[in-house]
C-alpha positions as YAML, in Angstrom:
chain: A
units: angstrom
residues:
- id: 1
  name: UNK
  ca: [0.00, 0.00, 0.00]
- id: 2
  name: UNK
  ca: [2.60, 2.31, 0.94]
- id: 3
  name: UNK
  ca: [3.86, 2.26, -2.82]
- id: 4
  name: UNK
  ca: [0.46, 2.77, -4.43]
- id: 5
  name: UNK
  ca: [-2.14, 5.46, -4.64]
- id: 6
  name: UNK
  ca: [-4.91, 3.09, -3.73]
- id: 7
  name: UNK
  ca: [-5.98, 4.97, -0.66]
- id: 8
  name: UNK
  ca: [-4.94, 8.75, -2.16]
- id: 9
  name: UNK
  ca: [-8.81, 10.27, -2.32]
- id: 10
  name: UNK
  ca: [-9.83, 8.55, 1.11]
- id: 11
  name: UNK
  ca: [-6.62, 10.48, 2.57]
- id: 12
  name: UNK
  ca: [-6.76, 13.79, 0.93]
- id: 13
  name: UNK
  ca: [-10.53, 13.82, 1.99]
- id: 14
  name: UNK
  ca: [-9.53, 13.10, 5.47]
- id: 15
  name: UNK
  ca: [-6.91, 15.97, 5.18]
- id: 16
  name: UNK
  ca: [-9.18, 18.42, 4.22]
- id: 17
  name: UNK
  ca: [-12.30, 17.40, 6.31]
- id: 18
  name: UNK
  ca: [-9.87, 17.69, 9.33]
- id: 19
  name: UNK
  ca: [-8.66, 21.37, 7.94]
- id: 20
  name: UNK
  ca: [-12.37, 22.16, 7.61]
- id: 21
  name: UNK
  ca: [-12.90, 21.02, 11.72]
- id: 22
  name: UNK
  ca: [-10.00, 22.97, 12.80]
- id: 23
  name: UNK
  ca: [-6.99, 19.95, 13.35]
- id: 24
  name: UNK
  ca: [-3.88, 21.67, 14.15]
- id: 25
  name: UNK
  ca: [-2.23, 18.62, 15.38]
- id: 26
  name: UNK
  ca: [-2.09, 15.26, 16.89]
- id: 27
  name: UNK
  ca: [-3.56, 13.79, 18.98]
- id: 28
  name: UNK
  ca: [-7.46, 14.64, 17.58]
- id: 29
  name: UNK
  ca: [-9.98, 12.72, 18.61]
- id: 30
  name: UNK
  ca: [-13.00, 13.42, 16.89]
- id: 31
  name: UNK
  ca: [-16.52, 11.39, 18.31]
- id: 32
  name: UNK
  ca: [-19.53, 11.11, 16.45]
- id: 33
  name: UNK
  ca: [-18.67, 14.10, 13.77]
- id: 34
  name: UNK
  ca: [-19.59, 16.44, 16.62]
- id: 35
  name: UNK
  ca: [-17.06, 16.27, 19.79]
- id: 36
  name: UNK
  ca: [-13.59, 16.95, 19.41]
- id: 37
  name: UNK
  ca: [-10.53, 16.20, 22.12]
- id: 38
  name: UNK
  ca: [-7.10, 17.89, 21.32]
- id: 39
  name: UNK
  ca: [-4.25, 16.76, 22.54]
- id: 40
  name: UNK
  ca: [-3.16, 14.39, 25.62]
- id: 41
  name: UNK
  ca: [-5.67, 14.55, 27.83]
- id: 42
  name: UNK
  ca: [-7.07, 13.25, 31.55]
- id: 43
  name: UNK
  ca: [-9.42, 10.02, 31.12]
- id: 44
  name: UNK
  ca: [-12.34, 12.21, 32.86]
- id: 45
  name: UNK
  ca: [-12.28, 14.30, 29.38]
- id: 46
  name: UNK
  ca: [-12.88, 11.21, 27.41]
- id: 47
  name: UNK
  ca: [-15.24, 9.05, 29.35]
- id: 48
  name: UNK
  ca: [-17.39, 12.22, 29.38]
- id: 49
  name: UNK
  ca: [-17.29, 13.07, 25.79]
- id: 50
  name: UNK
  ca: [-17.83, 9.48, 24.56]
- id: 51
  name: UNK
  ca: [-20.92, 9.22, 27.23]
- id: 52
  name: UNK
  ca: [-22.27, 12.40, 25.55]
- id: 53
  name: UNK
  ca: [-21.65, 11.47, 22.21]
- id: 54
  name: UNK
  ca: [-23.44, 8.14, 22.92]
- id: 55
  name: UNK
  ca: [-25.97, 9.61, 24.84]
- id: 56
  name: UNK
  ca: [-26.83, 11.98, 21.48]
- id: 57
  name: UNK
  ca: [-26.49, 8.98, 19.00]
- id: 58
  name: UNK
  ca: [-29.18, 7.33, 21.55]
- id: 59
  name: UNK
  ca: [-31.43, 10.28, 20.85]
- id: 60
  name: UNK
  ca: [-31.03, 10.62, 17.11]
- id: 61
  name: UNK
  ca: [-31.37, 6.37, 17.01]
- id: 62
  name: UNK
  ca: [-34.57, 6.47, 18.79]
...
């Protein structure tokens, strides 16, 4: 793969949706296309976004 352009359009849209949401850098963590963690962060900041990005896809499932 890493001598082929299989993958090219799946990458350069993931480049430019993540310049469209702001990604500066890495680590990005992006849940549910509508909570974002940057960078190194406690485990309280990601057990609470991914219970209210759950929590939302709940809502919208229902």
């Amino acid at each position: 793969m890493l001598n082929s352009d299989k993958f090219g359009d799946e990458v350069r849209a993931d480049i430019e949706e993540a310049q469209n949401i702001g990604v500066k850098g890495v680590p990005f963590f992006v849940f549910n296309r509508a909570y974002a963690i940057s960078g190194a962060q406690p485990v309280e900041a990601f057990t609470q976004t991914l219970t209210k990005s759950f929590d939302d896809w709940k809502q919208v499932r229902s």
